[in-house]
N, C-alpha and C positions, 0 to 999 in steps of 0.2 A: 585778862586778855584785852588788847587794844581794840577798840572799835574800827575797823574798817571804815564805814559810812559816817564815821562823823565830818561834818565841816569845821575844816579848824583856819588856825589864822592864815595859814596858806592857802587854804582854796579860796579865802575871799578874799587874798592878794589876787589871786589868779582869776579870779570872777569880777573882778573892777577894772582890772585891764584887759577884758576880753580873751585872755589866754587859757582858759580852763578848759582844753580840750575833751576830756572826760566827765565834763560836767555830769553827764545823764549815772557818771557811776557814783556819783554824790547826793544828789539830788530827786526825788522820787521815793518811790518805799521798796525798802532792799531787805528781805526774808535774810535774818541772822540769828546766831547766838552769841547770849553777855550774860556771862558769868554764870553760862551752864544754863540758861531760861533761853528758849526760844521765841521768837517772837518777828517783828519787822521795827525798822528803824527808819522813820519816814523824816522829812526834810522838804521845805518849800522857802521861796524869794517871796517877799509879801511883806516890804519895808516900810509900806505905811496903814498896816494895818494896824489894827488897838491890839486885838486876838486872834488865835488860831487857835482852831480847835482839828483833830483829824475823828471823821465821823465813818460809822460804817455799820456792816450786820452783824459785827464782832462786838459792837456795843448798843445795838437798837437805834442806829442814830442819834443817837445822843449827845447833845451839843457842847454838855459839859464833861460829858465822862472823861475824855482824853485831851483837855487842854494842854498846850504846849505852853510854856515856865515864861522862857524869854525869847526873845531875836538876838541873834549875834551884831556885829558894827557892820553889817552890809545888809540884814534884814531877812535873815534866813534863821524860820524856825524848825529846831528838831527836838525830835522825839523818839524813846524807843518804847514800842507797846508788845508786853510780852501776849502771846496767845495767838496773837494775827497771823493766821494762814495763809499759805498761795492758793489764792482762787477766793479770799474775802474782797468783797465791794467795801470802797472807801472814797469819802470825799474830804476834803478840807471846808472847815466853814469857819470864814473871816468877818471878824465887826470890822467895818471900811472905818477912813480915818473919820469919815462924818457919820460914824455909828449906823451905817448899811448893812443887814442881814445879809451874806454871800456864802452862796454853795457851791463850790467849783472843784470842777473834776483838778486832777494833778498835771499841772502841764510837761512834768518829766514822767508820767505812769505809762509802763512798759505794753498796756493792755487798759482794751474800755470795754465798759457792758455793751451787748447787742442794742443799735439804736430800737426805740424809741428812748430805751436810759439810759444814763449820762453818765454815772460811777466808772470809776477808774477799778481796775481789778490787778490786785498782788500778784504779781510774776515773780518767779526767778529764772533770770537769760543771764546771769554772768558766767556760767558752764556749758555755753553748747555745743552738743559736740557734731564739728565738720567731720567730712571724707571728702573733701576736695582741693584736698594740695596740691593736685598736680594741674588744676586749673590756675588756680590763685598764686603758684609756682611761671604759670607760663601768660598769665594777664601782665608778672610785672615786663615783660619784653613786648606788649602790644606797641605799635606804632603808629597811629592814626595815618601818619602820611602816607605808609606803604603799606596796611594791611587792606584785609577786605573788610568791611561792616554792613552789612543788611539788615535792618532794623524792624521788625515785627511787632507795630503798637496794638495793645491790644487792653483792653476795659473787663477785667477777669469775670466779673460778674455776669457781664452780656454776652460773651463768647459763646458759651454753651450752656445747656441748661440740666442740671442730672436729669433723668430718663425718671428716676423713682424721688421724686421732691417731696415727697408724703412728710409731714412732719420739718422739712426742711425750709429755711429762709430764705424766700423769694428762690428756690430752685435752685441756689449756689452751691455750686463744686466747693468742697474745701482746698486749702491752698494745696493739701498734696493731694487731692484727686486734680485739680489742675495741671499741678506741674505732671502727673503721671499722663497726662491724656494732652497737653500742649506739647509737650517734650516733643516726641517722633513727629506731630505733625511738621510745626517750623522748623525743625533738622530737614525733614523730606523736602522741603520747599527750596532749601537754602542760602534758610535765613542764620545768618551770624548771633544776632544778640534778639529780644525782645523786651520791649519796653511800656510799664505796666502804670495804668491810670488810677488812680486813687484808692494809695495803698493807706497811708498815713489817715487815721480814724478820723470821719466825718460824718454828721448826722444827717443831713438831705442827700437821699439819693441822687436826684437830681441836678445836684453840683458837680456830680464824675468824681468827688474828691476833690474839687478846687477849694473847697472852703472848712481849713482843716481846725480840729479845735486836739486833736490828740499828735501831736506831733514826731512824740516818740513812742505811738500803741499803730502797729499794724492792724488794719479795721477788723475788727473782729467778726464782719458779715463773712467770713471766709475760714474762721480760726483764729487760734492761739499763736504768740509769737513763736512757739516751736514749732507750731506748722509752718508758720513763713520761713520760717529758717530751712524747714527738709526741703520746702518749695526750691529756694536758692541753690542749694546742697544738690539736691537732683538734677537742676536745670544745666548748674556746673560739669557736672556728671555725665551730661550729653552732651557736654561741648557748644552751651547756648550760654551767652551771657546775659546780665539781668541789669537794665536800667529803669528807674524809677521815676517818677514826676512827681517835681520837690517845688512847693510852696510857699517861697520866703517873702512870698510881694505881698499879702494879704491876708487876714482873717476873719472870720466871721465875729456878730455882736450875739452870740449866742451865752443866755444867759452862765452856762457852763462850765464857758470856753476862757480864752484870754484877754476879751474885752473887760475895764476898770476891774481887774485883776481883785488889787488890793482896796479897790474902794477909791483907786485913783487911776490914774493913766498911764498904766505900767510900762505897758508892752509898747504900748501906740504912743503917739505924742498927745497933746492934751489938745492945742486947738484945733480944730476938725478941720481947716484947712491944709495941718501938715498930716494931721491921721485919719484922714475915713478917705474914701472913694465915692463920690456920688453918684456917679455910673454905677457902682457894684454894690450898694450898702452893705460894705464893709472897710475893719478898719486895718490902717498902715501901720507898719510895726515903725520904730523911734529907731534907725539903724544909726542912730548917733548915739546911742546910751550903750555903754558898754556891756553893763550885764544880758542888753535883748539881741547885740553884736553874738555876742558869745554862745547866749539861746542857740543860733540860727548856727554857728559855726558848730557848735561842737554836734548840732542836728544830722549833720550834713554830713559829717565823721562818723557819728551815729550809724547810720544806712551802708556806709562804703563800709567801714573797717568792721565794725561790731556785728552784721548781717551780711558782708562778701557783697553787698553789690557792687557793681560794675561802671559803674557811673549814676549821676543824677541829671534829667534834662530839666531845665528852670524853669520854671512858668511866667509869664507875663513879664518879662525882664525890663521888656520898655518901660513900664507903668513903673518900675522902679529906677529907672536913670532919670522920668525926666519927671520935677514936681508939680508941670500942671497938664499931666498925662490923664488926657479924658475931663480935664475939669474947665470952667467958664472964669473970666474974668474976676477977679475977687474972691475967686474958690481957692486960691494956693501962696503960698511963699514965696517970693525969690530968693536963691540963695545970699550968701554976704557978697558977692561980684553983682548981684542984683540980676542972677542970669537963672534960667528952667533947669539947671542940670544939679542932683542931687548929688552933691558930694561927698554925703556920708554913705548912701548907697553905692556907686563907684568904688569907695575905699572896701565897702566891705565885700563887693566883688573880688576885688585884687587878692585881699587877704584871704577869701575864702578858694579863688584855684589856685594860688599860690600855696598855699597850706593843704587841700585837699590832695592835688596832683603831685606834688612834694611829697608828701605821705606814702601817697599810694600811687607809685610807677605804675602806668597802665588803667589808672582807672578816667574815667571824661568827665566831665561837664559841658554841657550842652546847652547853649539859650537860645532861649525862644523870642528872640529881638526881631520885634518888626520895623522897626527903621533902618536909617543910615548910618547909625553913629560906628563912628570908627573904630577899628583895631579892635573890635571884638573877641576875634583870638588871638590879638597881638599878645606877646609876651609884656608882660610886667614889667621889670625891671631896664628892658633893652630896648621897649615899643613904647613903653606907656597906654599899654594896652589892658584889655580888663584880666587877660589871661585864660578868657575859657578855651575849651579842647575844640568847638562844636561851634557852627551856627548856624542855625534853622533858613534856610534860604527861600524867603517868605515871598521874597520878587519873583523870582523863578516862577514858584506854587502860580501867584497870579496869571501871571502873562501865560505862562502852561496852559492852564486851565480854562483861560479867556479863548484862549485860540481855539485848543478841541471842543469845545461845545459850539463852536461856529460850523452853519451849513457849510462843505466843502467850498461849492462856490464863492461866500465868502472869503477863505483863507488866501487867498491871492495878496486882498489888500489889507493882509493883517499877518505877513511875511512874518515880518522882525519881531513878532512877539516871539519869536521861538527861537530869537537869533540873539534877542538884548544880550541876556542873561549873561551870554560870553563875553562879553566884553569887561563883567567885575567878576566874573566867577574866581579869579585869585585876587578879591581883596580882602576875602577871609579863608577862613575852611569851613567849607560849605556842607550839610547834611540838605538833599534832593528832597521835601518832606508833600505827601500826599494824607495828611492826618486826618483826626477825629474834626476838628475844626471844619474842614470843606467836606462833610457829607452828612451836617444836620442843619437843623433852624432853616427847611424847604431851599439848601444849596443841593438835594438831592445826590443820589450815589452817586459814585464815578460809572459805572454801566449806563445810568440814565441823565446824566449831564449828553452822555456821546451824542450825536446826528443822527438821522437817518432811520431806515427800518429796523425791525427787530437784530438779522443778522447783521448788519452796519454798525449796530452800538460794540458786536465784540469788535469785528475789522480796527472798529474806531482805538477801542480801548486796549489791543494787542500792540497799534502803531504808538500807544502814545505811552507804554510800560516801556517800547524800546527805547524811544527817544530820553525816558527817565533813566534806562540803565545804560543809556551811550555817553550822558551827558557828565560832566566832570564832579563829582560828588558824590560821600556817604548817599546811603538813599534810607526811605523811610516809608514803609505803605499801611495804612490802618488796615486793621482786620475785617476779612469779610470780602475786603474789592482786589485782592487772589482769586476768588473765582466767580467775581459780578455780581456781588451783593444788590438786589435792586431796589431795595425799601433803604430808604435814612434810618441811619443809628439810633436805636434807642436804648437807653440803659435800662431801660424797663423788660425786654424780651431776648433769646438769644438771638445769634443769627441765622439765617434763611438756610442752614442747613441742606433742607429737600431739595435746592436746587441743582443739587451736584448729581440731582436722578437725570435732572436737563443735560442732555449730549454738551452743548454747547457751551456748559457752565461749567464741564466738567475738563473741558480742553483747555478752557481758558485759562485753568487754573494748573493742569500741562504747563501750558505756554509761559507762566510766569515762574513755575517750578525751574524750565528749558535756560528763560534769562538766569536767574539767578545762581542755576547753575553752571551756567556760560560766564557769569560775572565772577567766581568764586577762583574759575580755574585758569582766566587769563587775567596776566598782574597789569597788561593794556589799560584792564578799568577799573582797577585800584590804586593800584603803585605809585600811579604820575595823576594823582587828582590835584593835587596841592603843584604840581609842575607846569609852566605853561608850553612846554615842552613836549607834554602827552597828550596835547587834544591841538586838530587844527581842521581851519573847514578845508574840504575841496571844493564845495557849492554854498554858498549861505547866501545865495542871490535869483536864485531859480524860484523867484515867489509867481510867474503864469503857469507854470506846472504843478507849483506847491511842493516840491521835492528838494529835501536835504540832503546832505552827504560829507561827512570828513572823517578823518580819522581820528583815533586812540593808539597811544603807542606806549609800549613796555618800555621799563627803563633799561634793556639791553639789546632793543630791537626785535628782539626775538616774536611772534606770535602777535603781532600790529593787529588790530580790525577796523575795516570798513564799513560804514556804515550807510547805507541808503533807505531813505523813508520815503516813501510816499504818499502824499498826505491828501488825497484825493480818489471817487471810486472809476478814475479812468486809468486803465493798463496800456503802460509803453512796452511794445512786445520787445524790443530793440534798444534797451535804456544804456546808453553811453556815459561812463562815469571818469573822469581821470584820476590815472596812477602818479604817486611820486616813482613809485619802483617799479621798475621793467623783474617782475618778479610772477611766480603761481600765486592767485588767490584763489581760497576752500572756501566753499563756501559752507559755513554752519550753522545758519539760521533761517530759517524763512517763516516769516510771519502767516503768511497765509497755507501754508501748509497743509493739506486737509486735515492731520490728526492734530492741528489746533484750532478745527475749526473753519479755516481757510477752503478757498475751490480751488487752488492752484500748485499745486506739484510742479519743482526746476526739477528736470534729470538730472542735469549736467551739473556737477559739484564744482569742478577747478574750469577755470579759466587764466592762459596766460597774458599777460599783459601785452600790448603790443604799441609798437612804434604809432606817432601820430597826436598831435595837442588835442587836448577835450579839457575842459574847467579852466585853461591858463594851466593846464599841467602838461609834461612831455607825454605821457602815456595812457594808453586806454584800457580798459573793459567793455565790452555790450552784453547784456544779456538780458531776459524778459524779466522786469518788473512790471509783480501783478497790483491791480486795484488794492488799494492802502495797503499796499506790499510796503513788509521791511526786511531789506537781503543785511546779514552782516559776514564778512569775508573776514579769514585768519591767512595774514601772510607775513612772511619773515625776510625783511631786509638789511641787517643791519651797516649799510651804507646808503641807506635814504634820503636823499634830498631836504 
């Protein structure tokens, strides 16, 4: 019987040009049987090692017991070891080329021991079984431009804490007591997708997951790769999608992990100027060597196709376009144009959403670019662009954020922070992002950024969710500041939970259920995000009042909204807004509303437009806007101005 898992001449044709899309079904240890003996058939890259040995409890660790014979012409050794079970701990230990002792986990093992150990653990995931075709059926017609996406970040571990953690580590939910207990909540809220921080097996808590040494082992602080799969399976099931945070900019130097692999500089490049980060102490993978190209690509593939998720948003994207990103003079390379900008990272951008999104109609990529650099989500081919779906819209975050924590009186002279944004919001496709980033390391909650008294911080924080669901963009809110999380993030505890006994906490989180439910149902503020056609001010000049106002519009007219914010705690009982359309406007939101918290109750729902210039427009409204009132009116013209 033919070995399935062997590497033959073909997979390291396919592994030197970077095309081996399946790599992880090669590479790693894969439960078989040869020749009627059961066993696993293990395989590792480690082309400049002397020896490999694969070690585990299946043979006492024992360094010599299961020596592997040879390496093939690309430096991949394998082996089949009968008796090796699912669920034995194994390592590989490598003499490096300069006769280095090395014990390293498996950088393709499907599964790792609970940290504080390091051992990789024998899975079999090539059989699992979905119930979610009618999800993964209706992803491949997603359409960023015109759908809706509400994105639910959330850190699994600190979300909630089981109730009975007796015997449980650090108090984590397994990944299906999660998904059974996240499910309804972020459905109820409505949130679209949810996107999940450090999935991919890593040994410091305190990294979130940023600094990953198991790349293809779901962390096991949570379960088995088959619990992350029901996790997935379920979440699909409820009509929530699942994106992930994916890792390619960096690694840690964990004795372990991927650092001097084989006793040389495998993964990373060898002089610490093109491989370590000294901001981060850690190192850069060699995105110009093919087989660590491939690593990452067929990683990537890994997640979406093999596990059904739904996208992956990137990490630190900057830090990989440019190569002396966080570094001092003399810390870095220029490229052969003797310029900062990494070209082998770029390429593998291209090829990796070209290839990914190619693949899989409907699924994203998302980066997290804090710069300016161009065509981000330009297309490839047609833009010369990098090709992602997504781009984290990092200026907005700032200037946003600058402004609402300003005492009111201030905000006068600090108008335009909340006007810029408009003017490149279409020079990519932009994701609205309120993340884990801006509510640790003392930048405090978004409840406790707001101004003013206790009741002032919701006012604050209800006017500045609308402004986030009027403005032209995916959006994106970390977990917790739905209902005014007041302590900073830690992954060490759940979140504040009890507060939802507080009246006030509890409205709040109303109020953001209200938006996002208002954002789901009219296509005004999804449809035409990417159009500049759907968004226009009426006022983006009213900085002595502090009050905004313009429209969102559908792409057939139909169900337009207006928008008025008032960003200040003085009420205009008489607030004059101009129409394009001599039309009824409903109104269907009001911010301050008692049952969110609010003192102020509108009776009056419609109002007709009438004859008369207000904003440089033909037509008017008046009605009372309350203290940091935000009114949003649904009207239908389709012959608007």
């Amino acid at each position: 019987m033919k070995n399935q898992y062997e590497f033959t001449e073909l997979d390291q044709h396919l592994f030197g040009h970077a095309t081996h899309y399946d790599l992880y079904k090669k590479l790693g240890a894969h439960p078989t049987e040869i020749d009627g003996v059961s066993g696993v058939y293990f395989a590792v890259w480690a082309p400049n090692a002397r020896s490999v040995s694969v070690i585990g409890d299946f043979n006492g660790w024992d360094t010599q017991a299961n020596r592997i014979v040879d390496k093939d012409a690309i430096g991949v050794w394998q082996t089949f070891i009968p008796g090796v079970k699912v669920g034995d701990l194994y390592k590989f230990f490598l003499i490096g080329y300069e006769g280095q002792e090395l014990y390293k986990a498996d950088p393709f093992g499907a599964s790792a021991e609970l940290r504080p150990g390091t051992a990789s653990v024998v899975r079999d995931i090539m059989n699992l079984k979905w119930t979610d075709s009618a999800w993964m059926k209706k992803r491949r017609s997603f359409n960023v431009d015109t759908d809706p996406m509400v994105i639910y970040e959330c850190h699994p571990g600190s979300w909630m804490k089981h109730p009975e953690c007796d015997g449980r580590e650090a108090g984590y939910y397994t990944y299906r007591e999660f998904a059974e207990r996240i499910a309804d909540y972020v459905k109820d809220l409505g949130y679209t997708h949810i996107e999940l921080m450090g999935i991919a097996e890593h040994p410091f808590d305190g990294s979130w997951g940023y600094q990953v040494t198991g790349y293809y082992a779901p962390t096991s602080r949570y379960g088995t790769p088959e619990d992350f799969q029901y996790m997935v399976n379920y979440l699909h099931r409820k009509g929530i999608g699942v994106i992930l945070d994916w890792v390619p900019a960096h690694f840690p130097k964990d004795a372990c992990g991927l650092a001097d692999f084989d006793g040389s500089a495998l993964y990373e490049h060898q002089d610490p100027r093109q491989g370590e980060h000294p901001q981060w102490g850690t190192k850069i993978f060699n995105y110009g060597r093919p087989e660590v190209k491939n690593f990452l690509l067929a990683n990537a593939l890994y997640w979406v196709e093999h596990f059904h998720c739904d996208g992956l948003r990137v990490d630190a994207v900057a830090s990989m376009l440019y190569l002396d990103y966080g570094k001092e003079d003399g810390q870095w390379v220029a490229n052969k144009y003797g310029e900062n900008k990494n070209l082998e990272a770029i390429e593998l951008f291209k090829h990796l959403n070209t290839l990914l999104r190619g693949r899989n109609p409907g699924a994203v990529t998302i980066a997290e670019e804090s710069t300016a650099w161009p065509k981000v989500t330009g297309d490839v081919e047609k833009e010369g662009g990098l090709g992602f779906t997504l781009k984290w819209n990092m200026g907005w975050m700032n200037d946003f954020l600058e402004y609402m924590k300003l005492d009111p009186f201030f905000r006068k002279g600090n108008h335009y922070k909340m006007t810029f944004s408009t003017s490149y919001a279409y020079s990519e496709k932009y994701v609205l992002v309120l993340s884990h980033d801006e509510v640790v390391h003392l930048k405090c909650s978004m409840w406790s950024k707001m101004p003013g008294i206790y009741e002032d911080k919701f006012s604050n924080l209800r006017a500045a969710y609308t402004y986030m669901a009027g403005h032209p963009g995916k959006k994106l809110l970390f977990m917790g500041q739905e209902f005014g999380q007041q302590r900073e993030w830690s992954e060490e505890r759940e979140l504040d939970w009890y507060l939802l006994d507080t009246e006030l906490n509890r409205q709040l989180k109303d109020y953001v259920k209200a938006l996002w439910k208002m954002y789901g149902k009219y296509p005004a503020l999804y449809a035409t995000d990417y159009d500049p056609n759907g968004f226009q001010w009426i006022n983006a000049d009213d900085a002595t009042r502090s009050i905004y106002s313009f429209v969102r519009r559908s792409p057939d007219g139909r169900k337009n909204l207006l928008f008025v914010l008032n960003m200040t705690p003085m009420e205009r009982s008489d607030y004059c807004v101009g129409c394009f359309a001599k039309t009824k406007y409903r109104l269907i939101l009001n911010s301050m509303d008692p049952k969110f918290g609010g003192t102020t109750r509108i009776a009056k729902t419609v109002w007709k437009a009438e004859d008369g210039e207000c904003d440089g427009k033909p037509y008017h409204i008046a009605f009372p806007l309350p203290a940091y009132g935000c009114a949003v009116f649904s009207y239908d013209d389709p012959e608007e101005e």
